[in-house]
C-alpha positions as CSV (number, residue, x, y, z in Angstrom):
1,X,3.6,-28.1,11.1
2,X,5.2,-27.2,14.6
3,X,4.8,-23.8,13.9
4,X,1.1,-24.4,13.9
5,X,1.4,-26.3,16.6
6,X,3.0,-23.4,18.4
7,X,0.1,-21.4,17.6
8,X,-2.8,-24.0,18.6
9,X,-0.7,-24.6,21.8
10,X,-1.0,-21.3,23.7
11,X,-4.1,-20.5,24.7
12,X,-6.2,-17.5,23.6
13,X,-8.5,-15.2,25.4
14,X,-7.1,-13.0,28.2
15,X,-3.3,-12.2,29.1
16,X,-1.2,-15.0,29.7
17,X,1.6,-13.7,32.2
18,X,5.0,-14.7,32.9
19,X,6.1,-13.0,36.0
20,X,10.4,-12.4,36.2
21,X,12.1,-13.9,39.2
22,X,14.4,-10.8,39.2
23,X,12.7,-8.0,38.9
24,X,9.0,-8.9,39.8
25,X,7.3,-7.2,36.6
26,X,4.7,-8.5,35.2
27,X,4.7,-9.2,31.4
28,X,2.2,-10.4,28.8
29,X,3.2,-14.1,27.7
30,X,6.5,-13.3,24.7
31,X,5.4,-9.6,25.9
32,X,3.5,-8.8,22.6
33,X,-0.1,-8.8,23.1
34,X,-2.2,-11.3,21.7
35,X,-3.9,-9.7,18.9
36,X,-0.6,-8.7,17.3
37,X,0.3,-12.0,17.8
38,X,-2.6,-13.0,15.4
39,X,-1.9,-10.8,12.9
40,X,1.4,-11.9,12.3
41,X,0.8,-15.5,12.7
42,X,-1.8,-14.8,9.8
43,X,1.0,-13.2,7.5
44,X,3.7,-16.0,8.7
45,X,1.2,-18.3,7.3
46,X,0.3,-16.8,4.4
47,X,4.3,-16.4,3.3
48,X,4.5,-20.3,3.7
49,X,1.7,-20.8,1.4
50,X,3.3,-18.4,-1.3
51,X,7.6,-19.2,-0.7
52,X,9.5,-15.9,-1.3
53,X,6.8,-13.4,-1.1
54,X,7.1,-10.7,0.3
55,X,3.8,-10.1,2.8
56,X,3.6,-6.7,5.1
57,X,2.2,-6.9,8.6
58,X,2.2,-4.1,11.1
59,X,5.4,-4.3,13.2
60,X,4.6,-3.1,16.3
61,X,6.9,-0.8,18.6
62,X,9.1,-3.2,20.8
63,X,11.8,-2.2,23.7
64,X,14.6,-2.5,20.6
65,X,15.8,0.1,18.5
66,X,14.7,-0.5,14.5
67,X,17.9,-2.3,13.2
68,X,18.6,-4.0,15.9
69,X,17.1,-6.9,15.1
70,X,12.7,-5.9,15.3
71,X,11.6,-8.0,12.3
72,X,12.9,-11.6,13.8
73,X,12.4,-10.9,17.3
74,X,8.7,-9.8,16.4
75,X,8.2,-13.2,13.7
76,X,10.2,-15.2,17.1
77,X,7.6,-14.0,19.9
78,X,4.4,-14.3,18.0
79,X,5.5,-18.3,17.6
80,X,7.2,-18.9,20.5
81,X,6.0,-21.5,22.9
82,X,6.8,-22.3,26.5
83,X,8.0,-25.8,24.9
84,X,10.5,-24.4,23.3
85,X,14.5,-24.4,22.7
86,X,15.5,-21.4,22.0
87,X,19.0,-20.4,20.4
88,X,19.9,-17.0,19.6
89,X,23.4,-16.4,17.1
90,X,24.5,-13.1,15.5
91,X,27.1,-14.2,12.5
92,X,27.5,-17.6,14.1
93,X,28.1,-16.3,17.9
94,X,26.1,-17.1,20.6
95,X,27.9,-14.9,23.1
96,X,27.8,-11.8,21.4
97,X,26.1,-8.6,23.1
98,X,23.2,-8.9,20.3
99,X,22.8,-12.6,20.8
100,X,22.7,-12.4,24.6
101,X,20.5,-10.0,25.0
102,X,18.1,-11.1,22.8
103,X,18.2,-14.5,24.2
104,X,17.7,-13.0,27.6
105,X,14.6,-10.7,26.2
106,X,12.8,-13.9,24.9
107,X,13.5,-15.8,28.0
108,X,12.4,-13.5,30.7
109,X,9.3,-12.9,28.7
110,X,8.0,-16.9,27.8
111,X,10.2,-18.4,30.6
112,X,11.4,-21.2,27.8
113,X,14.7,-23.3,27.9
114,X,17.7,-21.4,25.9
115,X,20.5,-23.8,24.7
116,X,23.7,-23.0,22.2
117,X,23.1,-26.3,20.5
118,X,21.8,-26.4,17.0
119,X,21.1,-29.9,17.2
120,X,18.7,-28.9,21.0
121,X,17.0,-25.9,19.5
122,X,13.6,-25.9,18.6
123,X,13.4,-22.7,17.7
124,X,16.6,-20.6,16.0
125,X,16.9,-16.7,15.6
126,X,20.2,-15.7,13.5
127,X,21.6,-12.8,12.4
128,X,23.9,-13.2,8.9
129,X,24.4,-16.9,9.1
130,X,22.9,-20.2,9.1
131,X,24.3,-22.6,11.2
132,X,26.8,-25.0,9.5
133,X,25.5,-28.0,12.1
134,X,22.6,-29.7,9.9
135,X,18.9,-28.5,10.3
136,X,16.3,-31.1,11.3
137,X,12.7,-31.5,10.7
138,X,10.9,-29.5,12.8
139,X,13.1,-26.7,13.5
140,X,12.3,-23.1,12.7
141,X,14.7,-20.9,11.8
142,X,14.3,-16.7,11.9
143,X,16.2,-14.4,10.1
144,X,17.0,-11.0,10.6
145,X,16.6,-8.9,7.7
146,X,17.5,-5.7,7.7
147,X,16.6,-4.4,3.9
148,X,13.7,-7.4,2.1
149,X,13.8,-6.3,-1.2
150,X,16.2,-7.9,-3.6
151,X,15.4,-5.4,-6.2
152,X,16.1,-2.0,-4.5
153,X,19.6,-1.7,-5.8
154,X,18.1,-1.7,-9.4
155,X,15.1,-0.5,-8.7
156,X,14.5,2.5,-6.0
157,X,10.7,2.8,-6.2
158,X,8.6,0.8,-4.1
159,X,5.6,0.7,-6.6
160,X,7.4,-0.3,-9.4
161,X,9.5,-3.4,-7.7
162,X,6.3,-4.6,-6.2
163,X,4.7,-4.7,-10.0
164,X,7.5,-6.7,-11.4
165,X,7.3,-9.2,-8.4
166,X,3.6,-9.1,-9.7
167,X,4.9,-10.0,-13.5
168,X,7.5,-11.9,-12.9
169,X,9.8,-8.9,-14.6
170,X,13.5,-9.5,-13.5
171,X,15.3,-8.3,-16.6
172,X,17.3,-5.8,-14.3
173,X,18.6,-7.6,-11.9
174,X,19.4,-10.5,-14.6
175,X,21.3,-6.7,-16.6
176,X,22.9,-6.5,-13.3
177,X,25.2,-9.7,-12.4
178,X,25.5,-9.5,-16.5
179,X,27.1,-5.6,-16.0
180,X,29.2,-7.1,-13.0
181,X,30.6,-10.4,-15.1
182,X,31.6,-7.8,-18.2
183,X,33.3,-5.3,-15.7
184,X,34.8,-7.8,-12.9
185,X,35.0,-11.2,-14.8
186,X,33.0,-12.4,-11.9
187,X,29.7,-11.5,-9.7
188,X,31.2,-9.8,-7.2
189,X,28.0,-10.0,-4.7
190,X,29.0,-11.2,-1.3
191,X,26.3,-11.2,1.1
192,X,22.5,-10.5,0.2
193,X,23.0,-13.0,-3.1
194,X,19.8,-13.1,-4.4
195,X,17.6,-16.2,-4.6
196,X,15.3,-18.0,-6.7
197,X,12.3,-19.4,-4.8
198,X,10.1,-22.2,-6.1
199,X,10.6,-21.0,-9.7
200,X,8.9,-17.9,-9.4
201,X,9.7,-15.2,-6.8
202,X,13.7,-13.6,-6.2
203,X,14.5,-13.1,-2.9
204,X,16.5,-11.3,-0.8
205,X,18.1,-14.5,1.9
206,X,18.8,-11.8,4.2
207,X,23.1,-10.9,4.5
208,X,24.3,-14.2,4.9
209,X,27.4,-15.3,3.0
210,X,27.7,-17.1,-0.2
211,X,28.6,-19.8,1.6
212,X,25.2,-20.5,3.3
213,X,23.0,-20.0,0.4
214,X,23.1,-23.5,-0.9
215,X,22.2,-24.8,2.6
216,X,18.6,-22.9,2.3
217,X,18.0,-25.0,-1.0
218,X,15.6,-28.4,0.2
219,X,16.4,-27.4,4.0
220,X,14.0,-29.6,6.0
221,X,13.5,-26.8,8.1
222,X,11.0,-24.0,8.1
223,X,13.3,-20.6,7.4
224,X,11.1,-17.3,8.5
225,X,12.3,-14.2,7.4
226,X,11.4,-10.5,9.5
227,X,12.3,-7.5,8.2
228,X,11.0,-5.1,11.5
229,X,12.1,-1.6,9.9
230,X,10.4,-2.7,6.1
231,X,7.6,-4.3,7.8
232,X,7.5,-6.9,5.8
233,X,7.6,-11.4,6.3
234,X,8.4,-13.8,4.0
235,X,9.8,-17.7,4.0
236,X,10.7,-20.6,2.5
237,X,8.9,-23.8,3.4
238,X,10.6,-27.0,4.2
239,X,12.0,-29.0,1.2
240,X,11.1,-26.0,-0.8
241,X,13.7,-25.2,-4.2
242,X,15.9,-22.4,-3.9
243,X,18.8,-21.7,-7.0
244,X,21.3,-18.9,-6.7
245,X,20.8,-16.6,-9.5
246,X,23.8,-17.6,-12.6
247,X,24.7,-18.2,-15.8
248,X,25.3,-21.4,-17.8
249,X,28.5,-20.3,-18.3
250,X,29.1,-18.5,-15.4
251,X,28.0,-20.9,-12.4
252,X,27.3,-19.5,-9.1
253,X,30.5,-20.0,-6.7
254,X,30.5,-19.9,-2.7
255,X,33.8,-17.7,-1.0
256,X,37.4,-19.3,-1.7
257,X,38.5,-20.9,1.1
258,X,41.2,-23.4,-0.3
259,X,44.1,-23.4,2.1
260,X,42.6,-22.5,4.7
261,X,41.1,-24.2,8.0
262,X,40.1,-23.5,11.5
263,X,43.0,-22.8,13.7
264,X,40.8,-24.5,16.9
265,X,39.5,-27.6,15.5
266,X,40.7,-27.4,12.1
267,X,37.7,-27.8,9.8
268,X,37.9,-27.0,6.3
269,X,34.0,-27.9,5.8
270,X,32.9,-24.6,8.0
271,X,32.4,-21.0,7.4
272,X,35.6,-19.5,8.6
273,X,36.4,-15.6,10.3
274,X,40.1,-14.4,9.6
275,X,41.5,-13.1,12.8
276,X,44.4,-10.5,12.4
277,X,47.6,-11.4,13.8
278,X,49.0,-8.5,14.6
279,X,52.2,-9.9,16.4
280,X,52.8,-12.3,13.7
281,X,51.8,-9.9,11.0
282,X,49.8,-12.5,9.3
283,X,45.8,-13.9,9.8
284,X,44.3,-16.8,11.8
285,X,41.0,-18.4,10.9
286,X,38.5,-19.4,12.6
287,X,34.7,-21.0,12.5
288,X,32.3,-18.5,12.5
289,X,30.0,-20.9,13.8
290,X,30.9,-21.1,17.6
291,X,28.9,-24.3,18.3
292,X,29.5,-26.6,15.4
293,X,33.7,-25.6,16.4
294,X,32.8,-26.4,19.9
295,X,31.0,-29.6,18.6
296,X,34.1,-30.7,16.6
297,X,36.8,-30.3,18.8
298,X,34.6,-32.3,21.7
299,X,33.8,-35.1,19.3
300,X,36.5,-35.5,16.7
301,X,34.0,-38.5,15.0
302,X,31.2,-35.7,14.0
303,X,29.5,-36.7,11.1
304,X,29.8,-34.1,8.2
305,X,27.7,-32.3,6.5
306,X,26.8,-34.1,3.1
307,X,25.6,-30.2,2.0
308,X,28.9,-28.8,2.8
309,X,30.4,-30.9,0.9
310,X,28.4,-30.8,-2.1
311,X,29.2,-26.9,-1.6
312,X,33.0,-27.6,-1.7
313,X,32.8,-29.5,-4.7
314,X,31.2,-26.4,-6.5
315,X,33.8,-24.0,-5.3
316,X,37.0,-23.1,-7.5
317,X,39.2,-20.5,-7.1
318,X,38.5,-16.8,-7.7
């Protein structure tokens, strides 16, 4: 795997050093040093061989607040190589104050090539959203997870949601969407909808919408997941089965978007924003995903997305 590849490529022993043009400091290569590198190559490794599981690993102090983003910036700069594309998106932006810096962090530490082109990156770090563009072989993407556990809201004790991992035991959370279809008619989970993985482990996909969890099922991508303040890693390995938690009766259903579409290149395929109006006292909508708007309205010809529209075709109205 490339990840691997990564790894096998940067050499151990010593401190590799990438020295900034700008400010002349000198930094160990991706700034963490290279045991803790190790260590969580070891657990990234150890999450591929077991999809969904949740595997704990030491999370070192970095120069970002916990919440901010630790887990995948930590899972990003123990991979990393000086090869690398790097793109950096928070909620489908790549010029937001979270993306940028971040971007600008992992840059000035390896001194590798940042893009905001799905289809260029090597190496993807996202906050709440997978890219609507297509993944390809060979591309890694990182998530940002800010709580791991898909079983806190039913469960509150650590010890006991770690034993029914163990046993397979997910009676509550089944109770739970059950509770939710009696009460609301529907599951009214938005973001955070919990996973299947491989047939055996639930997972928490991190906040993304509804409308990107069908995209992690067979993606022929490697998806890494860092949870920074948990101190916990898990992923899903390329090609890997992933099923939205349902019912027979009571399929699983991405957000309504019927009627709607982009007001910039007018895609009805992508994840849209609603923009208040506030002169016209009505909405706008938008792509969420900057780059796969930009790549539409510069190539009207773009080839779509055979998963999104498998997705559409799922949808119906609320």
């Amino acid at each position: 795997m490339r990840a691997i590849a990564n790894i096998n490529s940067i050499k151990e022993g010593g401190l590799r050093r990438y020295l900034s043009d700008k400010n002349q400091i000198g930094y160990n290569f991706a700034y963490l040093n290279e045991s803790i590198k190790r260590e969580i190559r070891r657990k990234i490794l150890k999450a591929i061989a077991i999809p969904g599981h949740q595997v704990p690993y030491s999370s070192p102090e970095i120069p970002i607040a916990r919440g901010w983003g630790t887990g995948g910036l930590q899972v990003t700069l123990a991979i990393v190589g000086p090869q690398d594309v790097l793109k950096v998106i928070d909620q489908g932006c790549d010029d937001s104050v979270n993306a940028v810096n971040l971007r600008r962090f992992i840059s000035m530490t390896t001194g590798c090539e940042t893009t905001t082109h799905t289809r260029e990156a090597t190496l993807i770090q996202t906050r709440h959203r997978v890219p609507d563009t297509p993944l390809q072989e060979g591309q890694i993407l990182v998530f940002q997870v800010p709580i791991p556990e898909p079983l806190r809201e039913v469960e509150p004790k650590e010890e006991l949601t770690c034993r029914m991992h163990a046993e397979g035991d997910y009676g509550l959370m089944w109770v739970k969407l059950y509770e939710e279809i009696v009460r609301w008619g529907r599951v009214t989970v938005g973001a955070r909808y919990p996973v299947l993985v491989n047939g055996r482990y639930i997972m928490d996909p991190s906040p993304i919408p509804r409308w990107d969890v069908p995209k992690l099922n067979q993606s022929p991508a490697l998806l890494l997941f860092g949870a920074g303040r948990e101190k916990r890693i898990y992923a899903i390995p390329p090609h890997t089965e992933v099923d939205p938690l349902a019912f027979e009766d009571m399929p699983f259903c991405v957000e309504n978007q019927a009627g709607k579409a982009c007001r910039l290149c007018g895609s009805r395929e992508s994840f849209l924003d609603e923009i208040p109006d506030e002169d016209a006292f009505a909405s706008r909508w938008v792509c969420s995903d900057t780059d796969y708007c930009f790549e539409r309205r510069s190539n009207s010809s773009a080839v779509r997305s055979p998963v999104l529209v498998k997705r559409k075709e799922l949808c119906k109205p609320d």
